[in-house]
Structure formats: C-alpha cells, structure tokens
N, C-alpha and C positions, 0 to 999 in steps of 0.2 A: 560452714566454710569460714576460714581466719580471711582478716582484714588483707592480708599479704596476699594468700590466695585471690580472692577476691581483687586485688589489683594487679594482680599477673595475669587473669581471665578477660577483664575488660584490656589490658594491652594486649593481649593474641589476637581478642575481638577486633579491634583498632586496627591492628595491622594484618587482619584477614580482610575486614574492610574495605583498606587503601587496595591491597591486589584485586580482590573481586570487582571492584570497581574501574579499575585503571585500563583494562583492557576491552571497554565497552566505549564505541564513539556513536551507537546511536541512542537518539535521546528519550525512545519509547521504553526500549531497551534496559536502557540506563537507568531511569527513573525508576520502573517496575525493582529492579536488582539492591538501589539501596532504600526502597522502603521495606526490602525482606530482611537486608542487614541492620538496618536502623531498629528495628524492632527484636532483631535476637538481642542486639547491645544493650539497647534498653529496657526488656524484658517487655515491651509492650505488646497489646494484641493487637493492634493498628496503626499504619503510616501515610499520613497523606505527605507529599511534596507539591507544593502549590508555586507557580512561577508567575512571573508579574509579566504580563501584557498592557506593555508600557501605553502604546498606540490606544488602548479600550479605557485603562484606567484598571484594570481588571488582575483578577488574581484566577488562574484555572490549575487544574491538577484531573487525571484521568482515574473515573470511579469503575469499581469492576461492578457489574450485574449481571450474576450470573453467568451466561457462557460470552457476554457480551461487555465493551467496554463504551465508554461516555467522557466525553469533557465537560466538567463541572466549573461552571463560572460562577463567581463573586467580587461587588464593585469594594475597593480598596477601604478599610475604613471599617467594613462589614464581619461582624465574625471575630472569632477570636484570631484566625490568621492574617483576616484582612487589616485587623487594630495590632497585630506585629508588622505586616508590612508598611503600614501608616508611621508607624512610631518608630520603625527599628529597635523595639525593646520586648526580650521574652514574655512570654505569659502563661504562668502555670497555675491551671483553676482544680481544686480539690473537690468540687463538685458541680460540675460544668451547669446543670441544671437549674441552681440557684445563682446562677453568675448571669446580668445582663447584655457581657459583650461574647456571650457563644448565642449561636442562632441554631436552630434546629432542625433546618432545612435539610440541611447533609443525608442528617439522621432519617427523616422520612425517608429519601430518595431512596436507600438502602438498606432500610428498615434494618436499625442498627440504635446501641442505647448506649448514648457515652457518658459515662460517668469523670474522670480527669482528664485534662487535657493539659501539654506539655510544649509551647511552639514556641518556636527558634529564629532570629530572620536567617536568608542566607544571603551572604553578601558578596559581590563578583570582585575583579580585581582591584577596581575604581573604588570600593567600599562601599558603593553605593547596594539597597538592599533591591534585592532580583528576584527573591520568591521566601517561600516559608516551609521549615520541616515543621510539622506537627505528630505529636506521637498521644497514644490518646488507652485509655484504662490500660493502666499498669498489670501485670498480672499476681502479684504479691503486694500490697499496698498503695501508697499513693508516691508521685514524681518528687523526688529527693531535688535539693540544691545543685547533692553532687549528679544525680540525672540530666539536672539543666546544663551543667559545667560542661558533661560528656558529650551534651546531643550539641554543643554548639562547638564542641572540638568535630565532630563528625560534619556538620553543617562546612565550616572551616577546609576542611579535605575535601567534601564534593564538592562546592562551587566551583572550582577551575576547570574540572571534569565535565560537572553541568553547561558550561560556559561554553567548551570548547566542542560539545556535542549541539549545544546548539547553534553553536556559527555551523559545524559539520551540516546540521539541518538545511540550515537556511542556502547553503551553497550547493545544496544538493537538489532542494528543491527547482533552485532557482536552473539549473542545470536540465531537472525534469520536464521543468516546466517552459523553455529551450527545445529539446529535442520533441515535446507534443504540439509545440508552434509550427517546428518545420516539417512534421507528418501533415499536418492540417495542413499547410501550405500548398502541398500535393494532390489532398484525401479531394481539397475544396474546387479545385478545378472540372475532378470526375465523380461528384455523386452530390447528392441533399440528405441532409441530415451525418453530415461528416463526422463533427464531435461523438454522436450517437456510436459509429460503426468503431472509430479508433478506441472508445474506452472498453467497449465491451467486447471487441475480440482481443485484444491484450488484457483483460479481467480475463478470459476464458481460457488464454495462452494461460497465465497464471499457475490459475487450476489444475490446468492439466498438467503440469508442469512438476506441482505439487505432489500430486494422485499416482506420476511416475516416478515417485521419489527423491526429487531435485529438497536441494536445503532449502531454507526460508529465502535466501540470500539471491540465490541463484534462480529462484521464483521471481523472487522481484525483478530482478536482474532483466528475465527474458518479456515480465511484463512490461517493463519501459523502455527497452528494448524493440519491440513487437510494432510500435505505431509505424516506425519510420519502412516499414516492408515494403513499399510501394512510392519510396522519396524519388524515385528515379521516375516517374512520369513528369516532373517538373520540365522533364527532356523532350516528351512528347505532345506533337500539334497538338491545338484545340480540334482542328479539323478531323484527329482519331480518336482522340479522347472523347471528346464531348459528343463521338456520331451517335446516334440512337438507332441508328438499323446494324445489321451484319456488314463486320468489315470485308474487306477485298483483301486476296489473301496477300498483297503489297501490305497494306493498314494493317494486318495481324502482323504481319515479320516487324515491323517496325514497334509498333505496339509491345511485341516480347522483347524489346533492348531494352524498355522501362527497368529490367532486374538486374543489367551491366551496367545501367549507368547509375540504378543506385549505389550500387556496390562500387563504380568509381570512386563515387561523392563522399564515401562513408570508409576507405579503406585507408590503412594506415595512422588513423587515427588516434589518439592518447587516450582516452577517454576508454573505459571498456566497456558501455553501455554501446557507442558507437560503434566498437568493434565486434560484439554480438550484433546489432544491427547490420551490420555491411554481411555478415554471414547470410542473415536473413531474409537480404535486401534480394542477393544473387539467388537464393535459391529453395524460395518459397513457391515457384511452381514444377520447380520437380516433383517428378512423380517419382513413387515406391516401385512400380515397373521399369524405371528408365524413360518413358512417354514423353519426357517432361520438358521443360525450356531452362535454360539458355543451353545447357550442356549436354544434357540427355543424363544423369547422374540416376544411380540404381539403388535402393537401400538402404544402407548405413554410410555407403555415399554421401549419401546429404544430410549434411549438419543436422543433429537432433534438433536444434533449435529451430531451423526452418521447417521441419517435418510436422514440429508441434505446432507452431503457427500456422504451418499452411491449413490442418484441419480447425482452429481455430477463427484462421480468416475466412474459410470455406461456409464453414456452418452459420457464422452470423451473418454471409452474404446470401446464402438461401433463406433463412427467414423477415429478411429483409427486402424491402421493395426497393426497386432499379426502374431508371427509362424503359430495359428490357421485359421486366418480369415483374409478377407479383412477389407480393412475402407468403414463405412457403410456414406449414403448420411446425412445430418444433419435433414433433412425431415424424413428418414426413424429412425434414432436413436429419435429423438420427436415423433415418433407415436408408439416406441414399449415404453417409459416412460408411454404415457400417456395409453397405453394398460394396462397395467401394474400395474395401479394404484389400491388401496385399498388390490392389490395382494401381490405385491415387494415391492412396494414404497408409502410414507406417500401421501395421495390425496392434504396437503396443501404442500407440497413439490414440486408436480408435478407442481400444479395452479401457484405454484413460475417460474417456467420454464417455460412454458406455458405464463406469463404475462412478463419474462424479457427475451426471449429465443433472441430477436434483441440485448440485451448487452449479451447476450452467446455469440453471433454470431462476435459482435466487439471483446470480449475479446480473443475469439479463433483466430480472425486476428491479432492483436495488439501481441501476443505469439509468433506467427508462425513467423510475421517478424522479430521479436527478436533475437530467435533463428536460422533465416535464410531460413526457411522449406515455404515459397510463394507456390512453384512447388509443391509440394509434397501434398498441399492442395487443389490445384485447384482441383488435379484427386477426392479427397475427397467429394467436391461437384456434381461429377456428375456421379461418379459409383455406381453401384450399390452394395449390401451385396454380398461377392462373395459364402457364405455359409451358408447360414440361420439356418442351422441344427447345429450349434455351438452357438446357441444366449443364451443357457444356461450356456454353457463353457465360455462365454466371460464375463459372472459374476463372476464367481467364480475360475474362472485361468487366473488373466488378467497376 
C-alpha cells in the first residue's frame, strides 16, 4: 500500500472513530468501543484505557476474563501507564520485558505476553492528565513515532467524550442512588433485613426482564426502577404496617392505598426512572385474573412492568423470612409462581422464571454475599415453609 493510501486509510479510520464514539454517553460502554477502535487504527492486538481516580491516587481500567469482567487498579507512578500518568509524557517500549518501568502484573492476571507497549496520557479540558491510552504488541512490527503522533490525536478526540460520560456517570449514579434511599425509607419501616429484599427483587426484576426480551437499557431501566414499588406505605400507620398478627379487614383496605399513594408521590415526574416507578408503584398487586388491588386491572391491563415485578417481589418475599412466616425453600417458592400462573401472575412472566430461575439463583447468591447474609441463606435452602396458611398474607403484607 502507497504512502497516500496509507494516509487516506488512517483519515477514514479517524473519522469512523469520532462517529463510533460520539454517540455513546455511557462510560462502560464507551470505553469498551474505543479500545476496539484504537486498536484497528493502530494495528494493535490490545487496548487498555486506564482513568485516574483522583480521590485513591490510583489508575483503573476494566480487564476482560473470560465470560467475566474486573477492575484493575494501580497506584500512580506504577507501570508504564502509571509513569505516563505521573509524567504526562508518552512511553513507547520495544521490548516491554527488558524495560524496568512495565510491571507484569497485568500480564499474570490474564495470562497474556506483552512484548511493546505504546501509552498516551489523555488529558481533559483543564489539560490536566485524567487517564492513559495504552496499546500494546503491534501486529506487524513495532510502534512507529508516527503511531505515537496518531494514538495521541485519537487520545485528543476521546477525552471530551470520556469526560462528559463520566460526569453522565456520576449524575446518574448519584440519581440511582436517591431513588434506592427513598425505597429504603419505606422498605425500613415494614421488614429487617430491607437492603437484602430491594436489591435482590430488582436484580431479579432485571432478569426477567432480559429473558423476556427487553434491551439492556430498558433492563436497567426497570431494575432501578423496581425498589420504589412500595414508596407509598410512607402513608401508612405504624399501627398497620408494623402489626405482626392478621389485619382487620378496615387495616387491609387501608393497607391497599400503600399503591395510590405511591403512584401519587411518583406521578408526573421528569425523571423516567420515576415514571416507570409510579407505573409500578399503583399496580404491582394486580393480579393476571383481575383479583387484584387498587383497580381490579386484567392482563395486559397492567403495565408489563408491574407484572414483572410483582413476580419478582413475590418470589423473593416467600423465600424470605417475615414477623409472619418462615423462608420458604427456592423449589417451593418456584412451584407456587408457577401454580399461580394465569391466576396471580402473567404466564410469560412466569416462562421468564422458569427459563432464567439458574441466574435467579446466582443473583440471589452474588446479593447475600454482599450484604454478608451466606448463613442465613443456607437454612433458606433447605427448610421448609414454616406456615403455609399465610402464602396469601405473604403477597399482600410483605
């Protein structure tokens, strides 16, 4: 290929680049997309993007293993990217292994054999340097000048991009982590172990959510979404909430306004996290029959999104212990779902459960250790319902 060719290919590159990138504001997202375009431009077999966590001192970047991914730390100064983000000045080693400032850490972790290595700082709007491209064994020879020139035009185009997905991040999070304060605010009035119930039936909303064909998006969407189902008891006495025997059937009518006045609380709102909430808020005990509360609403009636929650808030409230009941076995809480079906619960709901109940099963483990709760789940797999004559109480007063 002529010299000319060759710099009409790197400019299509360039500006395939700037597109592929430009319409990405998440920052997982983001980052995964230009260490695959970074390395077509640069012919390389490998991209790390390492960002400075100013707060640690620290440099991280997300390593793939296998079907599984990891955030990979190292303190500033460390490494051949951490001695670019130290310095703000490139560094391109020809034989990374006889070089004293590459460490080899990386390399174990993912059983991987670098021979050159190519890093960039990238610097935000302020100039100040905010993380590091590295690009690592060329696939035809070793990293040219003009390589170095190219990866820090490329460096130069993401940063604003980088920048501006991770304020989107942080505003997002901070948002997320807002709307699972004011579920908790609710959850912790009427049960122990609150944190426990909200992550993991919105983990399992998720799922199924997925397994029914929802985008990633709109997965998440209903997972964060899903805690506040129950924001409307902030409305209701301690004296109902908190009774431990059967209510009186005044205490149950009033007790079912919990889902109008969430859906007061949460309607009209900007946010559309909150406005799938307010869907979910009113009519997460409908039932698939009509049965149901606040409205009597009949099958596609009620919002998919409360339909999927409701069997997700159902299922992790029977394996879960209450004032009322014991925790039921994960076998036993799956066959009253799918009893249940056409009756309580949407039949492609259930099918959803039923085909992804092995990632119920991780997700409910991957919670517990989280949170700390190992012990407290084992007994959960192998006891049995301690009260089966409350399996209707355990819907409708978790």
């Amino acid at each position: 290929m002529g010299r000319r060719q060759e710099l009409e290919k790197k400019q299509s590159l360039l500006s395939r680049f700037g597109a592929s990138i430009a319409s990405e504001n998440r920052l997982e997202s983001l980052l995964s997309r230009i260490a695959q375009q970074v390395c077509q431009v640069l012919n390389a077999d490998r991209c790390s993007v390492f960002l400075m966590d100013q707060a640690k001192g620290e440099l991280w970047t997300t390593v793939a293993l296998g079907m599984e991914e990891k955030i990979f730390r190292m303190p500033l100064g460390q490494g051949v990217a951490g001695q670019v983000a130290k310095t703000g000045k490139s560094i391109n080693l020809k034989d990374a292994y006889k070089d004293p400032r590459f460490k080899e850490d990386l390399d174990r972790i993912i059983n991987y054999k670098t021979r050159s290595v190519l890093a960039v700082p990238l610097k935000n709007r302020e100039g100040k340097v905010s993380g590091v491209f590295e690009v690592v064994n060329k696939i035809r020879g070793m990293f040219t000048e003009e390589d170095e020139g190219l990866l820090s035009i490329l460096s130069t185009m993401a940063a604003s991009f980088i920048e501006n997905a991770t304020l989107y991040e942080e505003l997002r999070k901070s948002h997320l982590e807002t709307i699972y304060r004011m579920a908790l605010v609710a959850e912790f009035r009427d049960q122990k172990d609150t944190a426990k119930h909200l992550r993991r039936m919105s983990r399992f909303s998720e799922i199924l959510a997925l397994t029914m064909g929802f985008s990633h998006q709109e997965a998440e969407d209903l997972r964060y979404a899903a805690p506040l189902h129950d924001i409307g008891k902030v409305a209701i006495p301690d004296s109902i909430l908190r009774k431990p025997g059967q209510l009186t059937p005044e205490e149950y009518e009033e007790m079912k306004k919990h889902t109008i006045y969430g859906s007061k609380m949460l309607t009209n709102a900007e946010s559309k996290l909150l406005r799938i909430a307010s869907k979910i808020a009113v009519a997460h005990h409908e039932r698939y029959d009509g049965s149901g509360y606040p409205y009597g609403l009949k099958g596609e009636e009620i919002p998919l999104e409360a339909r999927i929650v409701s069997v997700a808030d159902v299922f992790d409230a029977l394996i879960s212990e209450r004032v009322y009941k014991g925790a039921w076995t994960l076998e036993d809480a799956k066959q009253y779902i799918k009893a249940h079906e056409r009756k309580l619960f949407d039949p492609q709901v259930v099918a959803a459960l039923l085909k992804s109940f092995d990632l119920l099963v991780i997700a409910m483990e991957e919670e517990n250790r989280r949170m700390g709760l190992e012990g407290e789940m084992s007994a959960v797999l192998v006891s049995p319902p301690q009260d089966r004559r409350n399996r209707s109480k355990g819907l409708d007063h978790k």
